[in-house]
N, C-alpha and C positions, 0 to 999 in steps of 0.2 A: 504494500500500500504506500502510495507515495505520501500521505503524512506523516508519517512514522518516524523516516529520519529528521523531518522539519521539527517533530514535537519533541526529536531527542536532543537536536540543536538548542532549540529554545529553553529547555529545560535545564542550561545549564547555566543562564543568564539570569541577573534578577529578576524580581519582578519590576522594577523600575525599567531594565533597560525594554524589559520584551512589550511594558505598555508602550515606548516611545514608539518601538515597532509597530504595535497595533495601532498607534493614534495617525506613525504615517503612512499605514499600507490604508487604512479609511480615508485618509485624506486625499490620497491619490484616489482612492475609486470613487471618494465625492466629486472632485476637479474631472474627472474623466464623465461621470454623468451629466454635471452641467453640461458639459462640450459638446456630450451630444446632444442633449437636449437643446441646446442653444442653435446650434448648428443645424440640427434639423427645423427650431421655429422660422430660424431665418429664410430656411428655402422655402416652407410650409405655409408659414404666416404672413412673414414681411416680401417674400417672391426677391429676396434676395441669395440668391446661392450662394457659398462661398465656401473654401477648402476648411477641413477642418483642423489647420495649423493656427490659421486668420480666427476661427472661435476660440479655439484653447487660449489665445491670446485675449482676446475679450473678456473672457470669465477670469484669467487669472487676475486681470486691471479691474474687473468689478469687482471680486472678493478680496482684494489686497487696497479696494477705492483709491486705487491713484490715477483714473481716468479711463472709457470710453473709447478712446482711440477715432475713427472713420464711422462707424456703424453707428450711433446714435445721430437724433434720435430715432423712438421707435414706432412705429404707426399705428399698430394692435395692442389693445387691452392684456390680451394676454403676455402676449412679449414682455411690455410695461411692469405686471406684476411678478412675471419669469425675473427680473431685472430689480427688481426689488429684495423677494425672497432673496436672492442671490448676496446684493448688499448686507443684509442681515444677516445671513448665516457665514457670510465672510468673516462680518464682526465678531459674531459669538466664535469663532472658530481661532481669532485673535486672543481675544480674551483668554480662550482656553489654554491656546499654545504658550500665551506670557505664565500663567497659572501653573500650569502642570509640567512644562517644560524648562522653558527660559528662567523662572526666580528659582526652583531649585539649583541651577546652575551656579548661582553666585551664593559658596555659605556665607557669606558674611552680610545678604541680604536678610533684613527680619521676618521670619516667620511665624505665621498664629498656627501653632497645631492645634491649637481646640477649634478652632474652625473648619479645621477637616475633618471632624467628624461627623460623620452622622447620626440620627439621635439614637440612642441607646436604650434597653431595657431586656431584663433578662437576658445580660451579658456578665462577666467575668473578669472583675479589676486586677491586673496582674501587676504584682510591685518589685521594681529590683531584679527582672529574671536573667541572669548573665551562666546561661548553659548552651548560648548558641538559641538568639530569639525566634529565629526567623524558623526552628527548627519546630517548635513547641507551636508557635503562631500559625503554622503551616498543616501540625494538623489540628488544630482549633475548626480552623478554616474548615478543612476535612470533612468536620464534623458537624457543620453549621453550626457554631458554639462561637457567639459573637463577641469581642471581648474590645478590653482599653489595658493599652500596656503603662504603665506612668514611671519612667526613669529618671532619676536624678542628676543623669548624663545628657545636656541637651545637646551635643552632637551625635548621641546613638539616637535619644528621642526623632531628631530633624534626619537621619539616614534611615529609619524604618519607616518613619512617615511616607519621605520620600520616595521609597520601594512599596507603596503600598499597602501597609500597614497601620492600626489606628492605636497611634500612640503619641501620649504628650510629655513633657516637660515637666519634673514636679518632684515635692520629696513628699513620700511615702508615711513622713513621720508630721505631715501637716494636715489637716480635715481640709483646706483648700484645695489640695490634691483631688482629694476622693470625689470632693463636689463635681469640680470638672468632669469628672469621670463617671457621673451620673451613680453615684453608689446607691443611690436611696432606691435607682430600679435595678441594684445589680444582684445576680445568683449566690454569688459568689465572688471572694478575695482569695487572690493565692501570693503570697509574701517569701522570695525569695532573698530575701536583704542581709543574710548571713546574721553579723553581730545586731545589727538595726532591726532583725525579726521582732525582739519583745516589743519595743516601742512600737512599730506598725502595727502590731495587731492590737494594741491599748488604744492607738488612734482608731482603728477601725470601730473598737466597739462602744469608745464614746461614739461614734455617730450613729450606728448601728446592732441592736445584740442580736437579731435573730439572722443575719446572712452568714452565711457558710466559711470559713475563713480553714485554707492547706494553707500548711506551713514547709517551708522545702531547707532543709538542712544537712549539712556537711559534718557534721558534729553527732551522730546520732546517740550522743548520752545527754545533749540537750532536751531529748524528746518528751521527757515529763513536765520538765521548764513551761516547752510552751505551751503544753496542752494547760498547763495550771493557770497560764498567761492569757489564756479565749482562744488555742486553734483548737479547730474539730479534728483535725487525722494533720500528721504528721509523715512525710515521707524525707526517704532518706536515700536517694538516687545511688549514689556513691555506695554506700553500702551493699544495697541489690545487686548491684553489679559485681563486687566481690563475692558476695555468696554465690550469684548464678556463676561466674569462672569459676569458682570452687565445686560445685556441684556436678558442672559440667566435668571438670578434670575426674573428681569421684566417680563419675560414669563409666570410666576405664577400667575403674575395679570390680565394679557390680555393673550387672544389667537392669537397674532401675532408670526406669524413664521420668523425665525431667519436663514441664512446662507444656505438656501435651493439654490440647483444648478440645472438650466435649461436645461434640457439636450435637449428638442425640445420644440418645440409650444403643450401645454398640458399635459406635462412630466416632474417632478421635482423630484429630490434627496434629501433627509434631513434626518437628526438623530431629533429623539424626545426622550426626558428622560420621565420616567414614574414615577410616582409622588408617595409618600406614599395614602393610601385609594382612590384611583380613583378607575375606573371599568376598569379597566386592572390591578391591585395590586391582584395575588395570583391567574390568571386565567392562563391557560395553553395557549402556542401558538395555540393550534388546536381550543380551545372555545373561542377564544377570539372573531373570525369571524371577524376579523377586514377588510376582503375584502366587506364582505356581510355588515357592519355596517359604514363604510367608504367609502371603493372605492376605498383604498390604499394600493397596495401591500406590505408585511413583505419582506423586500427582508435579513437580518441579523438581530443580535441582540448578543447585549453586556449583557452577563446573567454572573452576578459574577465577572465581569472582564475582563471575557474569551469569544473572537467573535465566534460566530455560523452563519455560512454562509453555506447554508440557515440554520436557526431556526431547532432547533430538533420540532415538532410538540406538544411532551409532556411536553417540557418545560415550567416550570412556570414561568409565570413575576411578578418580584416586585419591590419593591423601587431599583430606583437606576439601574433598567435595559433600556437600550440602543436602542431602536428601529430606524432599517435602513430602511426606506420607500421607496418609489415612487406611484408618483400618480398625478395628475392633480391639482395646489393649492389648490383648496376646499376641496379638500379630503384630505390634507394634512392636512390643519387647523380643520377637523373634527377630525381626529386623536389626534390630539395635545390637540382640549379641552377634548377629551375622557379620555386622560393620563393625566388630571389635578386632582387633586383633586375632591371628590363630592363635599366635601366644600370648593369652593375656599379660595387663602390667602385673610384673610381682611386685607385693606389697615391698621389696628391699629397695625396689626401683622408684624413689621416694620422691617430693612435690619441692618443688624450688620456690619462694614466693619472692620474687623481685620486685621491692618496694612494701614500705611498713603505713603509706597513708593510711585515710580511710576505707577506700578499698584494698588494698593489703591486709589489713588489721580482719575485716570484714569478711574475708576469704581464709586468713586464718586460721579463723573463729568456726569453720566450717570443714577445714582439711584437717582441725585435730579433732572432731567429731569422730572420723574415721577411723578406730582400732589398730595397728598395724603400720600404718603408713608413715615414714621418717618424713622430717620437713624441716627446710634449713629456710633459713628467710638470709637477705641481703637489704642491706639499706644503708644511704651514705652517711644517716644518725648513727652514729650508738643508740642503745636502747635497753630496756633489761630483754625484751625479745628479740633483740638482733643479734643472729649468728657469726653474721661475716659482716664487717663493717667496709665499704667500698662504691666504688662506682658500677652498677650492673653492665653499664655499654661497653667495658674491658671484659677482653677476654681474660686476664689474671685472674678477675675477684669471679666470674664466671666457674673459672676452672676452683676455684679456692668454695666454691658452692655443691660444687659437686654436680655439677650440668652434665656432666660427659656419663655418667652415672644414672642421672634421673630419669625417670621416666614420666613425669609433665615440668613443666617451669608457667607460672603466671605472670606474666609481666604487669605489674599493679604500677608500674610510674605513672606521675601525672604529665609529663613530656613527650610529646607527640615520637618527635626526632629519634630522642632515646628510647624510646619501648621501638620503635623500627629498627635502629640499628640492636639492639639487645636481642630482639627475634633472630634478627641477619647471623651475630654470634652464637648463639642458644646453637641453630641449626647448622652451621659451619664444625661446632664443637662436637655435637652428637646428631646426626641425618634423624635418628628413630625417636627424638623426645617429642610430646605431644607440646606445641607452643599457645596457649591461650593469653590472648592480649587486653589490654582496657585501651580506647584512644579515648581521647576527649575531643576530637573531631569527628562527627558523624561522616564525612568527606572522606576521611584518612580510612575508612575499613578496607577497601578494594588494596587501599597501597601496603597495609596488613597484610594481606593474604598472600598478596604478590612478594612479600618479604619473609615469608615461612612460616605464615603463621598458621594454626589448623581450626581456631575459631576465635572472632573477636566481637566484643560488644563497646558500642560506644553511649561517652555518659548523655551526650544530647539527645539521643534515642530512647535512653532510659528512663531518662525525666520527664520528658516528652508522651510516653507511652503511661506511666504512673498516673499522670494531671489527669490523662484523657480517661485511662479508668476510675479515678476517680470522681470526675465529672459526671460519666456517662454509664459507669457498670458496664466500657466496652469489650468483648471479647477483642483479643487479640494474639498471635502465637508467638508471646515470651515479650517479657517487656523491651528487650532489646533488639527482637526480630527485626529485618527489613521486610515482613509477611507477613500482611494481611489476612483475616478471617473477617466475612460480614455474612450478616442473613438478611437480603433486600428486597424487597418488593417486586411482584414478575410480573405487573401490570403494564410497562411499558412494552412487554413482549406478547401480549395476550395476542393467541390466537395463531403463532407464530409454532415452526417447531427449532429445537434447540440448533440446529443445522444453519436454519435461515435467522435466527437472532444473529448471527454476526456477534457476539458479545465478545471473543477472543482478540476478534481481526481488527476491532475497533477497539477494543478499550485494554489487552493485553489480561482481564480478568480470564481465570477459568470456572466454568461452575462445577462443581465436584459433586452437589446433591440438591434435590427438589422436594420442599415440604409441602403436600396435597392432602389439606383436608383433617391435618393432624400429624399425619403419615412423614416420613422421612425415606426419601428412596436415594440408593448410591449408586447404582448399576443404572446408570442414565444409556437413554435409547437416544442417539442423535435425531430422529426422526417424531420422538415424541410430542405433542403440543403441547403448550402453554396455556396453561390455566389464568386469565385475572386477579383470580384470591389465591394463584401460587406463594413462596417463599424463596427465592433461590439462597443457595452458600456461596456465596463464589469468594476463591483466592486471589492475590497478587502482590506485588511490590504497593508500597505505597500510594506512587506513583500512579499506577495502573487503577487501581482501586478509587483512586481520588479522583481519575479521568473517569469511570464508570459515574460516580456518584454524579460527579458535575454535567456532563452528556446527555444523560437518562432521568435527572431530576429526582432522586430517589434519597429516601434516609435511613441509614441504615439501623436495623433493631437488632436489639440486646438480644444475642443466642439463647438466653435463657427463656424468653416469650412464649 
């Protein structure tokens, strides 16, 4: 489909830059309509013929009013008011272009962000959010979940704005703030201000006690603090994200399945990572028979980085590839030991934890749950729990950890650079260790993988995904997934059979099941029709998912419905 590469273009652009695009490809095919319009009143109306260079020329000297040229005036009524409209909407078109264009262009021109808003109500005042805005905004968005960002940065506030986002200028710890921000019709306040959290949420409830107030903290032994303080649920991103790299690495040891999502009674969703030397390392998707050998359908797969929805069939899997399942638990947990190792990790073959943050500490707290398992940590404090005192991007303090030995290493830095190169040496020092990474760039996962890693979660995705279930009770597959799970409305397709929806070709979703009537079916008939008061599931990337919703005008309901 020839949009497909345009939408993967554009999708790597702002949103500021791709409205400039949208405002000039509209403006070109507004100036292209006058011209013919014009150009045909001319020979139509006025019985003057003329080329239509000599129009295009006309209309652009009307709608920019600096003159007329040869052709006025005009003899018919209609012309007249052809010729007028035109004026007008040149102007508004002015206006517009100085607006949204041109005054962003100069920061050091004043801007009103509370002017750009539009009015609000039963939205979501967001304070302080510094996890990567545009990531959490994005899927708010997603979500039809209207919200006011309010920053105490007003070059972030006037760069988000500027990109299309509705966010003003303000400190968090003033009721002036909130006003602008329409709090008195808001859902809900989410307070990401770090040490500034107590007082935010004391300003919130003088003005307010019954709206809903998340509190987002890096600190998670603060957590009783601020529940004592007026937040309702506390989340602790950083954290999560340790336990789930922890969890995941423990998966090596047992075959217990991790973040799997229920989508009915006998139907579950999960990602399973595929292990180096197992018997799925180096087979094709078509041999692998993993239906015939499992029970569990391939529904994607993360080959190189890059999601294949469905699986090309000739694709080969290896370390570090991504499998999108469904299937019934036991099939699920067949799959999982399939993509283990043949030799499992020995419990001797013990866990590296590089980095003592809070995710460090947090994944810790989880690897010595597990009986057996040795675990050295690295970190460039001393500490009473640091083992090896050092820099992890050296291969010295690496080797001084017992890397070449291990059998997982978690890279917990909060440096982008450094957990990449520390992956690089991890895998140079020992080819067979399992590398689980943390980025704090949602961006940077791809350059993970591509740098030896076998699974990473990033914390802007993490936070990201927490807010939105907390908001919304959304199903989704793991809070750090790049994979969607929805259950949408099949009323845009009524009447239609699954073959001829087009839902794949167009919007990159796949639907895995159809709920009729109560009923949950998985063994989908491409030729089956579409029901009205259907339900479909459908999967995908973010992205894909968010084109579906936006296209098809549909909201997506909570799996549990």
């Amino acid at each position: 489909m020839p949009w497909m590469p345009w939408s993967s273009r554009t999708g790597d652009l702002s949103r500021r830059s791709r409205l400039i695009i949208y405002y000039v490809i509209g403006l070109a095919a507004l100036v292209l309509l006058y011209t013919v319009l014009y150009n045909t009143g001319m020979r139509v109306l006025e019985g003057r013929p003329q080329s239509i260079f000599r129009s295009f020329q006309t209309v652009t000297e009307t709608m920019t009013t600096t003159g007329y040229g040869a052709d006025s005036p005009w003899e018919t009524p209609w012309m007249n008011l052809f010729m007028v409209f035109m004026q007008l909407s040149g102007i508004g078109v002015g206006f517009f272009t100085l607006r949204v264009i041109i005054i962003p262009l100069f920061t050091g021109a004043e801007v009103d962000l509370d002017s750009r808003l539009s009015p609000k109500n039963d939205h979501v005042v967001i304070c302080e959010y510094d996890r990567d805005s545009a990531v959490l905004l994005e899927e708010l968005e997603q979500l039809g979940i209207d919200y006011v960002l309010v920053s105490s940065d007003e070059e972030e506030a006037i760069d988000l704005s500027d990109e299309g986002y509705s966010a003003i200028h303000g400190s968090p710890q003033e009721t002036s703030a909130f006003e602008r921000a329409s709090i008195g019709g808001a859902r809900a306040v989410i307070t990401d201000a770090g040490e500034a959290n107590v007082d935010t949420i004391l300003t919130v409830r003088s003005i307010r006690s019954d709206v809903e107030v998340i509190a987002l903290t890096d600190d998670s032994s603060l957590r009783d603090v601020l529940l004592a303080t007026g937040a309702d649920s506390v989340l602790s991103p950083r954290a999560v994200l340790g336990q789930r790299l922890a969890r995941k690495a423990m998966s090596l040891y047992t075959s217990e399945l991790h973040d799997t999502v229920g989508v009915a009674e006998g139907l579950e969703v999960t990602e399973i990572s595929v292990s180096r030397d197992s018997a799925l390392d180096g087979v094709s998707i078509r041999n692998s028979r993993i239906r015939e050998r499992t029970g569990a359908n391939v529904v994607g797969a993360w080959i190189d980085g890059e999601l294949q929805l469905p699986p090309d069939p000739d694709a080969v899997i290896s370390a570090n590839t991504v499998l999108l399942v469904s299937g019934d638990h036991d099939a699920l947990e067949e799959l999982g030991e399939t993509a283990r190792p043949v030799r499992p990790r020995s419990r001797d073959e013990g866990v590296v934890v590089a980095g003592l943050g809070e995710v460090g500490r947090a994944a810790l707290s989880v690897v010595e749950e597990e009986a057996g398992v040795p675990t050295t940590t690295v970190d460039v404090v001393e500490g009473p729990d640091v083992d090896v005192v050092g820099d992890v991007s050296s291969r010295d303090t690496l080797r001084e950890a017992g890397v070449e030995d291990a059998g997982v290493i978690l890279v917990c830095v909060p440096d982008d650079s450094t957990a990449l190169l520390t992956a690089v040496l991890a895998r140079s020092l020992n080819p067979d260790v399992e590398i689980l990474v943390r980025m704090s760039d949602a961006k940077a996962t791809t350059k993970a993988l591509r740098a030896g890693a076998d699974y990473v979660l990033s914390v802007p995705r993490i936070s990201a995904r927490m807010v939105a279930r907390e908001l919304r009770g959304e199903e989704v597959l793991g809070a750090g997934s790049q994979i969607r799970i929805d259950r949408v409305p099949a009323e845009p397709f009524a009447g239609r059979t699954l073959a001829e929806s087009g839902i794949y070709e167009r919007t990159g979703c796949r639907v895995i099941a159809i709920e009729h009537e109560g009923e949950l079916t998985v063994s989908l008939d491409p030729d089956r029709t579409i029901a009205a008061d259907d339900r479909l599931v459908i999967v995908g990337t973010d992205e894909a998912v968010r084109r579906f919703l936006t296209q098809f005008d549909v909201t997506p309901r909570p799996m549990e419905e």
